[in-house]
C-alpha positions in Angstrom: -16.1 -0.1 16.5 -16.1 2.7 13.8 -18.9 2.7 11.8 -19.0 0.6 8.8 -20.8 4.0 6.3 -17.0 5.9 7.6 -14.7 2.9 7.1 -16.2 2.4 3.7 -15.8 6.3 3.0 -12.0 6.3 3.8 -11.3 3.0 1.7 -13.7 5.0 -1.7 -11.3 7.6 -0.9 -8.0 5.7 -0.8 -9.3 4.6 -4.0 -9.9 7.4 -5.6 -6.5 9.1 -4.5 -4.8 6.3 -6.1 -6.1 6.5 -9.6 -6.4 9.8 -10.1 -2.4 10.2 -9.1 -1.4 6.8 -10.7 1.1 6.0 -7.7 2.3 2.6 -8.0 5.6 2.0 -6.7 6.3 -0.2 -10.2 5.2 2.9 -12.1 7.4 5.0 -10.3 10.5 3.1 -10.7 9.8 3.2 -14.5 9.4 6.8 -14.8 12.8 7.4 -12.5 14.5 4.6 -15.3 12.9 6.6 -17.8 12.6 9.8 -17.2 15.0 10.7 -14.8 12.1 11.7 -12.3 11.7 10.3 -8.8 8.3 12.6 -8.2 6.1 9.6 -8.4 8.2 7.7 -6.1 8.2 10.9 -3.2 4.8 11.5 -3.5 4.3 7.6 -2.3 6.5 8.3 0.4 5.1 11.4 1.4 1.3 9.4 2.5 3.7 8.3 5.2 4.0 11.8 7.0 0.6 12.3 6.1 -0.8 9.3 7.9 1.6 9.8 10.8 -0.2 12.9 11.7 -4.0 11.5 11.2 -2.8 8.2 12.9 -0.9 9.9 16.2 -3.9 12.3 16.6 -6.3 9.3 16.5 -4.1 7.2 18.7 -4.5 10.2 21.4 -8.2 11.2 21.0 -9.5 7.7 20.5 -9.5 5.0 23.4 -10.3 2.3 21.0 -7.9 2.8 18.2 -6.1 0.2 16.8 -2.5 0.3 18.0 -0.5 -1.0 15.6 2.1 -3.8 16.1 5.9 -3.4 15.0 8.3 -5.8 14.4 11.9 -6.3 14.5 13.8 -6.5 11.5 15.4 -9.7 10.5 16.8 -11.8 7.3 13.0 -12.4 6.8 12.2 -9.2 6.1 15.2 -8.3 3.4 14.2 -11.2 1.8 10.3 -10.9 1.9 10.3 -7.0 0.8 12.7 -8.4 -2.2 10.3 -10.8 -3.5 7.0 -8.7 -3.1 9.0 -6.0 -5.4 10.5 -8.7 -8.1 6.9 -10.2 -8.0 5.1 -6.7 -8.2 7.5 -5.8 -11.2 6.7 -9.3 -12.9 2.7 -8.4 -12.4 2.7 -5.0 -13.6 1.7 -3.5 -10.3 2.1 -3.2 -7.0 -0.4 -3.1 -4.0 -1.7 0.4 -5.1 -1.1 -0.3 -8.6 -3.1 -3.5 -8.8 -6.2 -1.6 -7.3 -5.6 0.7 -9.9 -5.7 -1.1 -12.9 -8.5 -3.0 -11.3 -10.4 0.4 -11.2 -9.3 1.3 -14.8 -11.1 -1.9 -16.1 -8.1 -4.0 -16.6 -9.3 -7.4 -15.3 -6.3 -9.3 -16.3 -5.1 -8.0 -12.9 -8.0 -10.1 -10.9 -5.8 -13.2 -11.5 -3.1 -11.1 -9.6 -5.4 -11.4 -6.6 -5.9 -15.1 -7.1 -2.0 -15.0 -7.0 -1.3 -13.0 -4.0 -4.1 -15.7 -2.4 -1.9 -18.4 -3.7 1.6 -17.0 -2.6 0.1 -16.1 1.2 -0.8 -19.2 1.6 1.8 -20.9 0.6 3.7 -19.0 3.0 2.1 -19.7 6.1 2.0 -23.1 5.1 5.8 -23.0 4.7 6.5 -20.7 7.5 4.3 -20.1 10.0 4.1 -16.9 11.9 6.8 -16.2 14.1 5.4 -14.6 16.8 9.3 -13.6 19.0 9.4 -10.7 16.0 6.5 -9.0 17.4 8.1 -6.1 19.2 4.2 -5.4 20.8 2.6 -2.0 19.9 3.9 1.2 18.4 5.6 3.9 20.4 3.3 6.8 19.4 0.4 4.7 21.1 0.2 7.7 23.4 1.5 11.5 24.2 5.6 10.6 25.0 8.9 13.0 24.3 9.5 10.9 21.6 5.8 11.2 20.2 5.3 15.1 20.0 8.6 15.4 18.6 8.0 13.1 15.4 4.2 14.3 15.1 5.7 18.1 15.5 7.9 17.2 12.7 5.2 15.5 10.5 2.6 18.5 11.5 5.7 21.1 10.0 6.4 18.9 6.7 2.4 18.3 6.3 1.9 22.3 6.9 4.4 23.0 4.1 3.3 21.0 1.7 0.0 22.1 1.9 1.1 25.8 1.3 3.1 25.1 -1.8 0.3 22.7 -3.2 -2.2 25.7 -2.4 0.5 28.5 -3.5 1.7 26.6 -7.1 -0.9 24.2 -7.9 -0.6 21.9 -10.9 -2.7 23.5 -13.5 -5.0 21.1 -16.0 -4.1 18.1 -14.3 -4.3 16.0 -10.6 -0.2 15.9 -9.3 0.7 12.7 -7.8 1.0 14.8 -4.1 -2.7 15.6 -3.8 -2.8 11.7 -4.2 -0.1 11.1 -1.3 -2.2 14.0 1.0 -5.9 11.8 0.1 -4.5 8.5 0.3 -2.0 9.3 3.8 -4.9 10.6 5.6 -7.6 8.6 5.0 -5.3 5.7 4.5 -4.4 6.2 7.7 -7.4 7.1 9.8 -8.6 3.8 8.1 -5.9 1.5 9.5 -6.2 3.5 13.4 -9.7 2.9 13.6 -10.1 -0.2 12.1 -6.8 -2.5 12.1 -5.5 -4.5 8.4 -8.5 -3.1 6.2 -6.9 -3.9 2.8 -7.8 -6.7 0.4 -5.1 -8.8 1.2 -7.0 -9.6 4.1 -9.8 -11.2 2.2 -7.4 -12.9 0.5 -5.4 -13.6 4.1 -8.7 -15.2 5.6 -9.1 -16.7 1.7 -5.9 -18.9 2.1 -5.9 -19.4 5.8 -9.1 -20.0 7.0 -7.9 -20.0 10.4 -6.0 -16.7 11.0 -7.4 -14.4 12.9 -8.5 -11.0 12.1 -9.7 -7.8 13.9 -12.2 -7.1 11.1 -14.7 -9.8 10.0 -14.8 -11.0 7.0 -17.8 -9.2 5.2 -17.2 -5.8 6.5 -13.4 -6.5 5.2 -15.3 -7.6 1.7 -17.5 -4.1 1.7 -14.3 -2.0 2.8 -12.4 -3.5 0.2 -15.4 -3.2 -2.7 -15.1 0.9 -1.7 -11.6 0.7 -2.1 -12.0 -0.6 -5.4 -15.2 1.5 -6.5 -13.1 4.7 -5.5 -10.6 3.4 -8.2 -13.7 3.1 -10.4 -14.9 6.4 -10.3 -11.6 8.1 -10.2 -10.9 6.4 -13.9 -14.5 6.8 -15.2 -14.3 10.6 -14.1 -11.0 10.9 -15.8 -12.3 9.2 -18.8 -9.5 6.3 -18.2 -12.0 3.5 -17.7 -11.8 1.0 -20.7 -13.0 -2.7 -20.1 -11.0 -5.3 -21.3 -8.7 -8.2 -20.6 -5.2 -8.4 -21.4 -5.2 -12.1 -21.9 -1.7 -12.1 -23.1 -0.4 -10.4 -19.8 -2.3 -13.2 -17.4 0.8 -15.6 -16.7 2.2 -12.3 -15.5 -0.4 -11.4 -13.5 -0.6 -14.9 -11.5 3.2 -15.5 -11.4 3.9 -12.0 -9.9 0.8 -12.1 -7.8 1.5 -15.8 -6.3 5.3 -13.7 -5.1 4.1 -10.9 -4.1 1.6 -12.7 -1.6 4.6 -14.8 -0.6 7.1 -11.8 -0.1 4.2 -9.9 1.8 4.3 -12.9 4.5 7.7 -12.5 4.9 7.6 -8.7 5.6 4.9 -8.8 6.8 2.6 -6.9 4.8 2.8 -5.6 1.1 3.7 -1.8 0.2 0.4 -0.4 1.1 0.6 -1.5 4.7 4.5 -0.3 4.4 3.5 3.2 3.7 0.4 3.8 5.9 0.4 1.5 9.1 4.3 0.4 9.6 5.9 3.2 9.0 3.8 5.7 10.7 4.1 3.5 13.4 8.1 3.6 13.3 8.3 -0.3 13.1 12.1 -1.1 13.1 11.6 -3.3 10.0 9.3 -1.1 8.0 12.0 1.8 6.2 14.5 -1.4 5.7 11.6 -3.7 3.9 10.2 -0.8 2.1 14.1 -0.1 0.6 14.1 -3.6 -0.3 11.1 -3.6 -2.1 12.4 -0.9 -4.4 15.4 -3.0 -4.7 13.4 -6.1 -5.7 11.5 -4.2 -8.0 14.2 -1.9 -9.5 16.4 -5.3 -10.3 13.5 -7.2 -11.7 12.2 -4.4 -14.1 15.9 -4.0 -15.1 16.5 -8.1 -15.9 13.4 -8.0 -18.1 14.2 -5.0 -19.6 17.6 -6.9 -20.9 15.0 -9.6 -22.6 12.3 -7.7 -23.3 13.8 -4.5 -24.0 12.9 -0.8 -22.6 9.0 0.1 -22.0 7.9 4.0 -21.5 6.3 4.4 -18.1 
């Protein structure tokens, strides 16, 4: 088992990447609606090659890494990664964006928790697991044809990137792609050596006592707190962290938490796992249910916009 000091290391980490580059898949949406700029939406997508890399390399080197499962895509799935966007647009946040508002010292967004604990419970109570969409582990679970070619690919991109971030940095501020690089290698190093890390988990084991999980329930609590106290650091060194409670945004907050937890049991997963376990691990259902989150989200900030009117990312 990895040590707890270097699991909670990669999650402070995770947590710091995503503050300091404010990727949130709601934010991003906004800023394409608004702006005309998809950069925060590629730099999210971009953790994926990153992690793909760290993960296949772990996979290889490490007899007991976690290989993770992939499923097959199905009506499920559409439907789930719909909801978790509408709900993440109704909260204000998604998976990434939650932590970092969290870490910013918004604690409106600790009723979203409550929320996603609500909606996953509800959906295994609803619809239980449905274990014939397991497709069993991932195909990069060791060295194949099919394996080198996808980690030479990601090793080219990754090798790229890092030469124009090091060649034309981003002077005065932290770009969102320094985010992607942090959070798609330690994001997923994290999930290889240690299985579902993320809070959802707490709330997972929260709302169904029952499941079953590889990590036990305080070392998920004390990888989850680093996650979060990398969020804190990252908006206290930035000078972004402001207590306070937006009491007028808290029906938001539970609503779009309470679908988000329900879409993520649908998918399975929210946008975080998306990004740094199912893709990497070419799950068929993964790319389809992360496009549908987008959707989801894109249509639901766009219907409240029509009654609410237009808000600056």
């Amino acid at each position: 088992m990895v040590p707890v000091a270097l699991a909670m290391g990669l999650a402070f980490a995770i947590g710091y990447g995503a503050q300091r580059g404010g990727l949130c898949l709601v934010t991003g949406i906004e800023q394409l609606l608004d702006r005309r700029s998809a950069r925060l939406l590629l730099a999210s997508s971009r953790t994926s090659i990153w992690s793909i890399v760290v993960t296949v390399a772990i996979f290889w080197l490490v007899p007991s890494a976690h290989f993770s499962a992939t499923y097959a895509i199905a009506s499920a799935t559409l439907f789930g990664g719909i909801l978790f966007g509408a709900g993440a647009a109704i909260n204000g946040g998604c998976a990434f964006g939650t932590l970092t508002r969290l870490g910013a010292g918004d604690f409106s967004f600790a009723l979203t928790l409550v929320g996603i604990a609500i909606g996953i419970g509800a959906g295994h109570w609803i619809l239980p697991d449905d274990p014939g969409r397991q497709l069993g582990p991932t195909l990069l679970a060791s060295p194949s044809p099919i394996g080198i070619a996808v980690l030479l690919v990601s090793v080219l991109f990754c090798a790229r990137e890092a030469l124009t971030r090091w060649t034309c940095p981003d002077a005065g501020h932290w770009p969102p792609e320094y985010s992607a690089i942090l959070i798609g290698t330690t994001g997923g190093a994290l999930y290889a050596l240690t299985g579902n890390w993320s809070f959802t988990l707490l709330l997972q084991r929260a709302s169904v006592p029952e499941s079953t999980a590889a990590l036990s329930l305080p070392i998920s609590f004390l990888i989850s707190s680093a996650a979060l106290a990398g969020a804190i650091a990252a908006a206290v060194s930035s000078r972004e962290f402001r207590p306070r409670i937006a009491s007028s945004s808290l029906p938001r907050r539970l609503v779009g938490g309470t679908i988000m937890g329900f879409g993520g049991t649908l998918i399975p997963g929210g946008n975080g796992v998306l990004l740094l376990e199912a893709i990497p691990a070419l799950s068929p259902h993964a790319v389809p249910a992360y496009l549908a989150v987008l959707a989801g989200a894109a249509a639901a900030i766009m219907a409240m916009r029509t009654l609410t009117g237009p808000r600056i990312a």
